[in-house]
N, C-alpha and C positions, 0 to 999 in steps of 0.2 A: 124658634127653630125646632122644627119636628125630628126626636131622633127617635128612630124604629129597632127594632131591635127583630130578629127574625129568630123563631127557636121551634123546636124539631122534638118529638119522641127522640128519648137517650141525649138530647143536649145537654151538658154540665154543667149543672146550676150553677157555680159561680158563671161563668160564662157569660150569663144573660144577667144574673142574679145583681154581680160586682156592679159591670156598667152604667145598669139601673139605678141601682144605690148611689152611684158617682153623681150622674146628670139630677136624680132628685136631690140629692143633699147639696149639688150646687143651685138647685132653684130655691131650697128653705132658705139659703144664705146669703140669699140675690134681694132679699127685700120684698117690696110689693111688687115689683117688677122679676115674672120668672122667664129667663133665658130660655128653658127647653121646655119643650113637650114630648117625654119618653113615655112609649108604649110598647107592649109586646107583640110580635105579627107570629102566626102561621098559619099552615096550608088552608085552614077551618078555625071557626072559635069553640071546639069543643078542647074541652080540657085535653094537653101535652102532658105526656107523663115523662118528667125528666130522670136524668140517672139516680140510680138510688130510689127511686118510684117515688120521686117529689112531683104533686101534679099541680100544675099552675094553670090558670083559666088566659088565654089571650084577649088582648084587646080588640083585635080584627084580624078576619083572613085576608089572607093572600087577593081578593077579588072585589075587597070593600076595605079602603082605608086612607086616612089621608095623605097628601104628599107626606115624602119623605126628603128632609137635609142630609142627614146622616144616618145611612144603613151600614148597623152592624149584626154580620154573622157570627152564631153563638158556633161554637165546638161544641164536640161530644162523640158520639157514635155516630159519624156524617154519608157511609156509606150507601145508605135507602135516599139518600137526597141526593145525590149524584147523578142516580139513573132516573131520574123526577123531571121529565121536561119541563112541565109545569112549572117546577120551583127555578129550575136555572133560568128560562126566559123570564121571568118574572125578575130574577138578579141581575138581567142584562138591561132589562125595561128600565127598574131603581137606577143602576148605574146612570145609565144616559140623564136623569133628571137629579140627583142626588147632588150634593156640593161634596160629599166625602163618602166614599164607600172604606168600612176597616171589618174586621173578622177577628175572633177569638178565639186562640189555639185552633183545634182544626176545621174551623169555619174557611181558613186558608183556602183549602182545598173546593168548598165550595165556589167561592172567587175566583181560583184557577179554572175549577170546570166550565164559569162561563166566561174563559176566556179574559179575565180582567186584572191579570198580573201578568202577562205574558213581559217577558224583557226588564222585569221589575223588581230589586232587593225586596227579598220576603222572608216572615218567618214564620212559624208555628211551636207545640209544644216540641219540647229535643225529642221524644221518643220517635216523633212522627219527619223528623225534620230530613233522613235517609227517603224515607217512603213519596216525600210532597216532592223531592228535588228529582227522586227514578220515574216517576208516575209525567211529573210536569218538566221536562228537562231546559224549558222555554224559559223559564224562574232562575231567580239567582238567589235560592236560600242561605242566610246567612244563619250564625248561630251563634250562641252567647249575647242575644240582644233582647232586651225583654219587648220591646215594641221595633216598630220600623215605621219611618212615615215617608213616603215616596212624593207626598202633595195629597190630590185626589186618594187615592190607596193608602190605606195604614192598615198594619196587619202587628199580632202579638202573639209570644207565648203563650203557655199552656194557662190557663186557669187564672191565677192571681193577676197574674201578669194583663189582662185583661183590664185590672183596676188601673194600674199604673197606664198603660193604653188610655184609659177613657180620661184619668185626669189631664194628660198629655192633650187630649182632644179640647177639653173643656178650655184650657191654656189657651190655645188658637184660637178657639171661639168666642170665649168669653173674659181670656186676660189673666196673664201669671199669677195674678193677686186671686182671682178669682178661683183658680186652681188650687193655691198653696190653703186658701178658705176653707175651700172642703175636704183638702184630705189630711187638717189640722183637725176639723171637724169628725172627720169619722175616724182620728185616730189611727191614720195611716201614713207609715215610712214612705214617704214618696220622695225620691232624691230630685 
């Protein structure tokens, strides 16, 4: 199962960073058999300079790469992706062939621009969680949830909350056991 990850100049490292970690350390612990295929997308493969001026090299742009199961949007500073035709049809194109589209912290917002939470409990980081609900009034932000999973749509908090999100995903995917594996594995409280 291909999961993609899409990440942006100013995305927040954990954002992309967590997820990542999650899906590889459930493929070390999957045996010879790995469940996922996670890789990094953006616009180009020239090095993303994330928050904090961490620069990470992607795997494929935006216009070469292979299907995608599960796209997930990183947060960060999401504003310059917004007004990105480019990037939004490109998020509408993934949706329609994706088995699960999720977003972390305010990757939300990316999802809502193209239209793919409308009518749908959502959430993001709390600071932003006034902003996503004035901006998209179509959305039913809840709060105090560190993930949300609608089916297709899963959306999460800010940052950490990400982690907790991808094991949640991995669970579905790949089997509670399989989940409780890895975040025993990387020594993460996952309730």
């Amino acid at each position: 199962m291909n999961v993609g990850i899409y990440i942006y100049d100013n995305a927040e490292v954990l954002d992309f960073s967590g997820p990542f970690e999650v899906f590889s350390t459930a493929n070390r612990i999957s045996g010879p058999t790995e469940p996922f295929k996670v890789f990094l997308l953006a616009e180009d493969t020239k090095p993303v300079i994330a928050r904090g001026g961490f620069s990470v090299n992607p795997d494929y742009a935006l216009d070469q790469h292979p299907g995608i199961d599960v796209l997930i949007i990183a947060g960060g500073v999401h504003a310059d992706q917004l007004i990105k035709p480019a990037v939004i049809d490109w998020v509408v194109k993934q949706a329609e062939r994706a088995r699960i589209v999720a977003s972390v912290c305010t990757g939300a917002f990316i999802l809502a621009e193209a239209e793919l939470l409308s009518g749908l409990d959502v959430t993001t980081h709390w600071e932003d969680l006034a902003e996503l609900a004035s901006r998209y009034p179509e959305l039913r932000v809840v709060e105090g949830r560190r993930w949300v999973d609608t089916g297709r749509c899963v959306t999460s908090g800010g940052i950490s909350a990400g982690i907790d999100m991808s094991l949640h995903l991995v669970s579905r995917l790949g089997g509670m056991a399989l989940a409780k594996l890895t975040a025993s594995q990387m020594e993460f409280d996952w309730p």
